[in-house]
N, C-alpha and C positions, 0 to 999 in steps of 0.2 A: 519563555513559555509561561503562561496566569492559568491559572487554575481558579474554580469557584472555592470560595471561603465556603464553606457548611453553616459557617454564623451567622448568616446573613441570607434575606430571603432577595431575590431578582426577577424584575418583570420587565425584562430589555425589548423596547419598540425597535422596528427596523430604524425609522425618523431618527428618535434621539441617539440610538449607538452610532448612526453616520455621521452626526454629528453637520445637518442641513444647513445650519446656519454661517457656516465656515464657507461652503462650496453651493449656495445658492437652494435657490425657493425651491419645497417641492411643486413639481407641475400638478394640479388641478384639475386642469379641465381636460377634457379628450383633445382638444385643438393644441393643449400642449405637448404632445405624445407626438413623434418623428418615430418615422420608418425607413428601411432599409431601401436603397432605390429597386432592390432586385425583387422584393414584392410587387411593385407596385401596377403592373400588366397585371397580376393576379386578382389585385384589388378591384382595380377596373373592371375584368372583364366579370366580377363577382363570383370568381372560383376562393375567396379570399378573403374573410369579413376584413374590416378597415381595422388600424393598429388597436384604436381604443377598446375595443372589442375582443381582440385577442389577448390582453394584457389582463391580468387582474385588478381588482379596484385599486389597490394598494401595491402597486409595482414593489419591488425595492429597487432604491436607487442607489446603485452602488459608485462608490466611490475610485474615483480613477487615479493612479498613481503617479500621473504626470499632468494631463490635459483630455480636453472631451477630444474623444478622435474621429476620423473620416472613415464613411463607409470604404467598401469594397476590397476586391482582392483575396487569391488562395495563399495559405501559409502552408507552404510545401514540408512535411518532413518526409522520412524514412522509416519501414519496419522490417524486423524480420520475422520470418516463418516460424512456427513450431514454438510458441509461447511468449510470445511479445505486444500480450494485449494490455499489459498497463505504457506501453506504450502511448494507446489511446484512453487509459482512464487519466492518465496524466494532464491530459489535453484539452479533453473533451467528456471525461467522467465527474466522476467528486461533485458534486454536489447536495448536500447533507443538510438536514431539516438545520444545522450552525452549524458556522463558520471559523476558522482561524483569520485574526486578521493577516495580510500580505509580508509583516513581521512578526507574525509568531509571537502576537504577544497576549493577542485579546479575541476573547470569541463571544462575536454579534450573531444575529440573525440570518437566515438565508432564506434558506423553503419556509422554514416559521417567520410568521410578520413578526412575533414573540416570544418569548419561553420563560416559565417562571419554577424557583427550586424551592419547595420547602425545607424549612428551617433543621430540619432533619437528616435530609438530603437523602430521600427513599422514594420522593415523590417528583413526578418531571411533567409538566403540562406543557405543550407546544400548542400555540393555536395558530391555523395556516393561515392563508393568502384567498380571502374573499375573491371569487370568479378566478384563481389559478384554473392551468389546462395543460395538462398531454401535449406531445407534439402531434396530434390528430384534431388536438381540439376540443377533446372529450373533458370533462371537470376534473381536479383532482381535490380530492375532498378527505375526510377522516375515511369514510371508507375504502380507498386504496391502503392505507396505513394496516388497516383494520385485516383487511384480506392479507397483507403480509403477516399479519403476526396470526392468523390462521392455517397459513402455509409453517410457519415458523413453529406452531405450536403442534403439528401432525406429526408424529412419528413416521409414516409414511414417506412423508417426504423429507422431514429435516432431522434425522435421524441424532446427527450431530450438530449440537446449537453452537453459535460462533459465544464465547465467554464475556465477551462486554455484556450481553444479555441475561447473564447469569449470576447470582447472588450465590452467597454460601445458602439460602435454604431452598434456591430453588430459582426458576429460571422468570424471568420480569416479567410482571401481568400487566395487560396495555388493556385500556378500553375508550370507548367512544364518548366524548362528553356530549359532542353534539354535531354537527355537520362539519366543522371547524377545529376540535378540539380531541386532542388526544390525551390523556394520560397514561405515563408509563411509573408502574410500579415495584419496590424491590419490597422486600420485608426484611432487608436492615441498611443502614446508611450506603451509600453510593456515593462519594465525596468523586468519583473520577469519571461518572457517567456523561457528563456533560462532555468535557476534554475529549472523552471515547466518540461519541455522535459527532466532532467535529474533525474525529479522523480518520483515517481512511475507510472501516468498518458499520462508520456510524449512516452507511449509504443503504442498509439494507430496507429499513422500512419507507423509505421513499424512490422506488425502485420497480415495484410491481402491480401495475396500473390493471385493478379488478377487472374493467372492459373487457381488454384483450386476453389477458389470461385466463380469465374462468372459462371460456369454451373449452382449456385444456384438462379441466379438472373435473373428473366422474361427480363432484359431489354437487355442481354446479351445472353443467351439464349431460345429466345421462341417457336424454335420447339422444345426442348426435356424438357424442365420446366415441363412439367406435369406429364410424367415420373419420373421423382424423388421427385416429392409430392408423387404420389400415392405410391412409394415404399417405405416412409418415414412415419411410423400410426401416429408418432406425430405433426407430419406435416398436418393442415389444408387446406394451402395454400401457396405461395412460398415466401412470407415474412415469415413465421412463420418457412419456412423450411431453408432460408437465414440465420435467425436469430439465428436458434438451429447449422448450422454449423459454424457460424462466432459469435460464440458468445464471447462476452470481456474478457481477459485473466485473469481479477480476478475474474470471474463466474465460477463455476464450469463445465457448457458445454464446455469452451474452455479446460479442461481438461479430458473432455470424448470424444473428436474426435482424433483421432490417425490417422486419414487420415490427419488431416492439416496440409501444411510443414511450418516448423518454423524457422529463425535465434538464436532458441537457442542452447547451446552448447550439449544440448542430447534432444533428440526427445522420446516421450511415444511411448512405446512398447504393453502397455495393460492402458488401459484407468481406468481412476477413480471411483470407486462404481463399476466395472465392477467383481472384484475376490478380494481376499482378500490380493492381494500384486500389488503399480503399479510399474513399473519398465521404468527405461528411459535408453538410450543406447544413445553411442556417432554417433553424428552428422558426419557424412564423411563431410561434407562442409562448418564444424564451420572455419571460415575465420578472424581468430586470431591465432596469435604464440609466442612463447617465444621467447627471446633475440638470441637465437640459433637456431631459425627457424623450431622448433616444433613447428607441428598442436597441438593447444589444442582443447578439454580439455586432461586433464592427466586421472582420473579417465572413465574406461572403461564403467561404471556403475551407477546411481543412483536409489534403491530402496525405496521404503516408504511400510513397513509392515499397512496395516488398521486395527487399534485395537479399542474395542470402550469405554475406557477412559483415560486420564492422569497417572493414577497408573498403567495401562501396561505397560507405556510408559518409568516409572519411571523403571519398574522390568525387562523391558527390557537393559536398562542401566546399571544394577548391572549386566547381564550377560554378559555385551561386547558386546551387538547384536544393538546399536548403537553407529554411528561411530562420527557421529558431527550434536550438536544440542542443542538449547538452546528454542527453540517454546515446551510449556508444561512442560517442565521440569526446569526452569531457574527462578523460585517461592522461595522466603525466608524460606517456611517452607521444601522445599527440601533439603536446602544445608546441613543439620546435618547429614540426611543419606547418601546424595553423598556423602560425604566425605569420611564416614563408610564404603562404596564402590568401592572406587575410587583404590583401587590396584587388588580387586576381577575384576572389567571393565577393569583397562587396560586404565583409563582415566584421563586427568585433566582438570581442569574449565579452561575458558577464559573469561573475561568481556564483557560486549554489553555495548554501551554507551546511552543509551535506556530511555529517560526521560521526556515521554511525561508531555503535560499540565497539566494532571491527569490521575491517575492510575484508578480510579472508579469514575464514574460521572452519576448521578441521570440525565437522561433527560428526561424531561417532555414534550410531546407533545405541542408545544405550536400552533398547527396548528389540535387539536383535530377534529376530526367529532361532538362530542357530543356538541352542545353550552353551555351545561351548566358545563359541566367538562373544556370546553375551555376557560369561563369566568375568573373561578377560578385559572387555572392555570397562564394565563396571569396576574395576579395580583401579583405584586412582591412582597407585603407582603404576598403570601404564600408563596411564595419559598424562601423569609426572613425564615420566620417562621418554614421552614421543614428543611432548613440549621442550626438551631441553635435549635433542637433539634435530632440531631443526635451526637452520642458521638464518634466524627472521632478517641479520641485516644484509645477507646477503642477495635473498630475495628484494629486499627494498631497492639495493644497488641494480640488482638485474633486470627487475621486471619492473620495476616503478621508476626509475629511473632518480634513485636519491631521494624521492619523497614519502614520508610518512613515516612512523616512528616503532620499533617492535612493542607489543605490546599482549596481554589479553584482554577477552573479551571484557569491559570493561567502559563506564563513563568517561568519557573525556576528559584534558586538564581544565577545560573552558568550562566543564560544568560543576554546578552547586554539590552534586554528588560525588564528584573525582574523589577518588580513592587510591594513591600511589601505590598502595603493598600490592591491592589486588590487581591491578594496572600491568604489573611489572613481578607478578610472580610467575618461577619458573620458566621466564624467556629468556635466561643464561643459556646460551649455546655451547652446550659442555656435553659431546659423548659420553665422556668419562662416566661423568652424572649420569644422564642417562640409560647405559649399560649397566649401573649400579642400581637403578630401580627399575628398569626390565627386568632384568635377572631373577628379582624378585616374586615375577609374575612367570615370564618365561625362562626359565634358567636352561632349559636343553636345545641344542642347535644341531640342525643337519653338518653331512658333509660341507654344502655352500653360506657353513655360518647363516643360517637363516633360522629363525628362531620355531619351535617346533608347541605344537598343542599338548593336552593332556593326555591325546591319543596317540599322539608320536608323528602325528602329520604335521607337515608345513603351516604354520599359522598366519593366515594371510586375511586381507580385507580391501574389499574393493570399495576405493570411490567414485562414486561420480559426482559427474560435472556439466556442465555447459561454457561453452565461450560468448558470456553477455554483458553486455553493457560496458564493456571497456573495463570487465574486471579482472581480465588474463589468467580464470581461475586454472584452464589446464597446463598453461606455462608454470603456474605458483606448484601445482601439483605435482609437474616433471620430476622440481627442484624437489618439494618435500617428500615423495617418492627414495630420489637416491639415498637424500638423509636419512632415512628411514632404515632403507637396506643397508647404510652403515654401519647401523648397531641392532643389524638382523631382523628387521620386520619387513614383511613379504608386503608392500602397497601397491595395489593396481588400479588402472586408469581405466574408467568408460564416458565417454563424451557422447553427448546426444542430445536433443531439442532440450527444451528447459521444462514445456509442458510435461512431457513421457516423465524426467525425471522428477521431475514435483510430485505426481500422480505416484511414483513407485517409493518416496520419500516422505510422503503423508500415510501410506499405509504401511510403512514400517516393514518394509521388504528388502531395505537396501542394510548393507555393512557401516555405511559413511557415505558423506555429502561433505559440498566446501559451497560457504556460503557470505555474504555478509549478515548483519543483524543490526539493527536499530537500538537505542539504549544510549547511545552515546550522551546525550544532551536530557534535558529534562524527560523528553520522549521515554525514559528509562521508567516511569509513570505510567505510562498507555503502551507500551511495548515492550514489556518485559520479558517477553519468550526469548532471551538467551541468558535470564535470570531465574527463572524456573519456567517448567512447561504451560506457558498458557498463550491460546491462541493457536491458529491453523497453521500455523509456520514454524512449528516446533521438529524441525527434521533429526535433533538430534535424542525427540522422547515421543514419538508422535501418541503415543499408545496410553503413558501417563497425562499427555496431554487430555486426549478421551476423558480420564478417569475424573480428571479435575473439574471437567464438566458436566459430568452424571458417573457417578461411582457406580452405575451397574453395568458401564461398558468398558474400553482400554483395561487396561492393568493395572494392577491395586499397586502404587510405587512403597516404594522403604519408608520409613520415619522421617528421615533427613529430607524427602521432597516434600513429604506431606507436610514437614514444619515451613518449606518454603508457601506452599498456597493457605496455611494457615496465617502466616507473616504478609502473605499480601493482601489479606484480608483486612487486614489490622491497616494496612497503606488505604484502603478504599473506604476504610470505618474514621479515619484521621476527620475532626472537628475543622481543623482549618489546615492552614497551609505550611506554620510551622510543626507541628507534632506530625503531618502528614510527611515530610523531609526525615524525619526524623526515625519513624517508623520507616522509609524506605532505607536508610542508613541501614538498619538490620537485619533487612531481608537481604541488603548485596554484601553484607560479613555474612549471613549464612552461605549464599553464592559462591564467595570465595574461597572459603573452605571447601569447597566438593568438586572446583575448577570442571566444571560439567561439559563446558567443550573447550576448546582451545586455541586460541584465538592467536594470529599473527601480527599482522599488521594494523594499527592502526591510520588509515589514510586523512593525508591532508584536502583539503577542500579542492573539490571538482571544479568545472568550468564548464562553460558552454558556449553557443554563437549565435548571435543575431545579424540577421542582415543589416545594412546603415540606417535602413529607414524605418523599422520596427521601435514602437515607440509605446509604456507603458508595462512596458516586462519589470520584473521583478530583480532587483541586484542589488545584493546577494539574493538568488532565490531559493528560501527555507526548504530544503527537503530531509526528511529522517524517516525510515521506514515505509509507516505507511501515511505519511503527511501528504499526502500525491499531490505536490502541486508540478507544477505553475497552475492549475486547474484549483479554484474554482475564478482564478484571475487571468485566465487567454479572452475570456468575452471582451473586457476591458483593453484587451491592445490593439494595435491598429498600424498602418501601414502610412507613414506621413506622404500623400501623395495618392493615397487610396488603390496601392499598388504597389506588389514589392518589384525593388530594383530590376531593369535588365537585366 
């Protein structure tokens, strides 16, 4: 993973970062520009301007991973209910004014034809894509940018800013240079801004296409605002009606509006929870082309069948009825039967390079409601004590089936940052142990040895969970459950959608969550939230998290976290890439001293399946938290044959 030097200033054209001269001329003229066969009645009957028309001046022409590929064809996956919409951000989301290259090494252009950094690194210019459009067709210009960061900058609506947009003095100023050009400003260096916009988060300002959303907003329109509340039931009032049509793209309501137009490469046709299949179709005005001056994407179709568990998911596969995918299905205890399978599908694996800080990780509220569950948990000698009695290897043997290593939460051994002490502190699976620092925390126990509060009541804590993506988090939980009750902690289990839980774990209402986290690899950089609180996925401080991004809301944390978001400061002020490494070196020795959640397993690299004739996929394909791919590289694959297999 390249990070931008601070030393250095950058003015990356789409042309030279692809590097045209390698993989052929850019096309020129409009007569160079191909289209998909499944427009072309449209085009005829003039419901349809012609391609050249729909593209921008300046296409990018992105670069294919194998070969230019054949239209047509649906790529079938699978979803499920009740919070499984990065499903489709994976797929058919992510698209970000830049990009990560396809290995994670270099970040070019995407939405921006350019982007240039001052020497400073506090200043960030994108300049877009002359005649870009909407998937309606509408322009997209600096002024969608602009309307986001109007919605961004209202209290009303964005109450809480996502942290990539926020500096220690304050949160980034964007303004309009001209039809084409935006600037975004910090008022102290930003050495990771860049890295940030090209990852999962950095999707919000090219997202909210002014056209269609300002009818939702009183300030834009207030003679007809009231009209579209009342014909909205879930709609209170026109924040609340604002909020459900513009909602953020890894929510599920940005994937139950079918009226929003998108710059992704296929737009929803039938919306999510709405029937039991959703289905996306290509973009007429996805504004990328291959080397040859084909419109992509190639595939005609994306569907996702809604099943409602993993083992569908899996028996789906043995019949060929999905096409590529490794989300639920790419679990160690899978691969004995894919294999078994793999000539009846019509499939073969591909690698993910997918190696978060931990695979399974105990997060403890430490921003409790209850004070007396919050005491306790803030006490690092319990959460000594619950780490070294759990027996990580014998989950690995049970539920993983021998793979992956125990560990905490913690960089990997493959990364520049690995850090053995913190890696491998306190995952000695020693009762003994302990009982000796419980004790310390709770020394009194009921009748059923179960360890007792300060009140003389059973001290217990609930987690929850979900069963997703092949991460067997309530089987891991069964196990660390009884361990639990072995040396007297009361752990209870509630399992329920992932959305419901996310929702009651963002506002810091739950006791404990079990989660993965990102960090393992360089990502440890842009995704630091299980290195101190920051970012929207902090389930084990959501409330510190708040505080980190406007001190007059969440909770005012201790000294020791406030010196973590001061130390990561000092990561985001780093001149170049060595002192930057460096300074991260001392923000995860602060980390490791406060063991802040508790991490189990470290998992080994996932898998996936393509069908035989799926060509241009990614392998190993990089995923870390929120790197969401194979997206922004599915436009680019293709079916050899223009059709996936029988």
């Amino acid at each position: 993973m390249g990070f931008i030097d601070n030393s250095k200033r950058y003015l990356v054209s789409s042309a030279a970062a692809l590097g045209l001269a390698a993989m052929g001329a850019l096309p020129t003229l409009a007569a160079d520009y191909n289209q998909a066969p499944f427009f072309d009645d449209a085009v005829s009957s003039g419901a349809l301007p012609p391609v050249e028309e729909r593209l921008p001046s300046n296409p990018l022409v992105f670069e294919t991973l194998g070969s230019i590929g054949e239209y047509g064809g649906t790529m079938r996956r699978a979803i499920l209910g009740g919070g499984d919409q990065h499903n489709m951000v994976r797929t058919i989301g992510h698209e970000n004014l830049v990009r990560w290259t396809a290995d994670w090494t270099e970040i070019k252009p995407n939405i921006a034809e350019s982007f240039e950094v001052s020497e400073d690194a506090t200043t960030f210019t994108f300049k877009l894509r002359d005649g870009m459009k909407w998937s309606d067709g509408a322009p997209f210009t600096a002024d969608d940018v602009m309307f986001w960061y109007e919605v961004f900058s209202d209290e009303r609506l964005t109450p809480s800013k996502h942290p990539i947009y926020v500096g220690p003095e304050g949160a980034v100023e964007v303004t309009k240079i001209d039809d084409l050009t935006v600037e975004f400003k910090f008022a102290s260096p930003n050495g990771l801004f860049i890295p940030n916009m090209a990852y999962g988060f950095g999707y919000y300002p090219v997202n909210y296409p002014k056209h269609y959303l300002s009818q939702f907003h009183a300030d834009h329109n207030p003679d007809g605002i009231q009209a579209l509340i009342d014909a909205e039931p879930a709609a209170a009032d026109w924040i609340s009606l604002f909020n459900l049509k513009s909602g953020p793209m890894h929510t599920p309501s940005f994937w139950q509006n079918i009226d929003r137009p998108t710059l992704h490469p296929w737009k929803l046709k039938t919306a999510y929870g709405s029937s039991d299949r959703v289905v996306a179709e290509r973009n007429p005005y996805f504004w990328k082309v291959d080397g040859e001056g084909n419109q992509l994407p190639y595939f005609d179709r994306i569907t996702y069948d809604q099943v409602e568990d993993p083992e569908t998911i899996l028996l789906k596969a043995f019949n060929g009825e999905i096409d590529y995918m490794n989300r639920h299905l790419g679990r160690p205890a899978n691969r004995a039967v894919l294999t078994d399978n793999m000539e009846r599908g019509k499939y073969s694996f591909f690698d993910t390079n997918d190696l978060p800080s931990n695979g399974a990780i105990l997060m403890l509220n430490l921003n409790n409601p209850d004070e007396t569950k919050n005491a306790v948990v803030n006490n690092i000698d319990f959460r000594i004590g619950v780490s070294h009695a759990v027996n990580r290897q014998e989950i690995i043997d049970l539920i993983y089936f021998g793979s992956g290593r125990a560990a905490q939460t913690a960089p990997q051994p493959v990364s520049p940052l690995y850090n053995e002490e913190m890696a491998l502190q306190f995952t000695e699976y020693n009762p003994d142990l302990a009982n000796e620092y419980l004790d310390k925390v709770l020394p009194e126990k009921d009748g059923d040895g179960f360890r007792l509060d300060v009140n003389g009541d059973r001290f217990q804590l609930v987690f929850l969970t979900a069963d997703v993506f092949g991460a067997q988090f309530p089987d891991v939980l069964e196990l660390v459950a009884g361990y639990a009750a072995d040396v007297g902690v009361d752990f209870q289990i509630r399992v329920s959608d992932r959305a419901r839980l996310q929702e009651i774990a963002a506002s810091a209402e739950h006791d404990a969550y079990i989660w993965n986290c990102a960090g393992g690899q360089s990502d440890a950089y842009t995704s630091p939230e299980c290195y101190l609180p920051f970012g929207t996925a902090v389930y084990w401080a959501p409330e510190w998290a708040k505080w980190g991004v406007d001190p007059s809301t969440g909770i005012e944390p201790p000294a020791e976290i406030k010196a973590l978001f001061d130390q990561y400061n000092m990561v985001k002020a780093a001149p170049n890439a060595e002192s930057r490494k460096s300074e991260m070196e001392k923000l995860l020795e602060l980390a490791k001293a406060q063991l802040l959640t508790i991490g189990l397993v470290q998992s080994d690299p996932a898998f996936g399946v393509a069908r035989n004739n799926i060509r241009n996929h990614p392998d190993p394909l990089p995923i870390s938290g929120q790197l969401w791919y194979p997206a922004p590289y599915v436009s680019q694959m293709y079916y050899e044959g223009g059709k996936s297999l029988p």
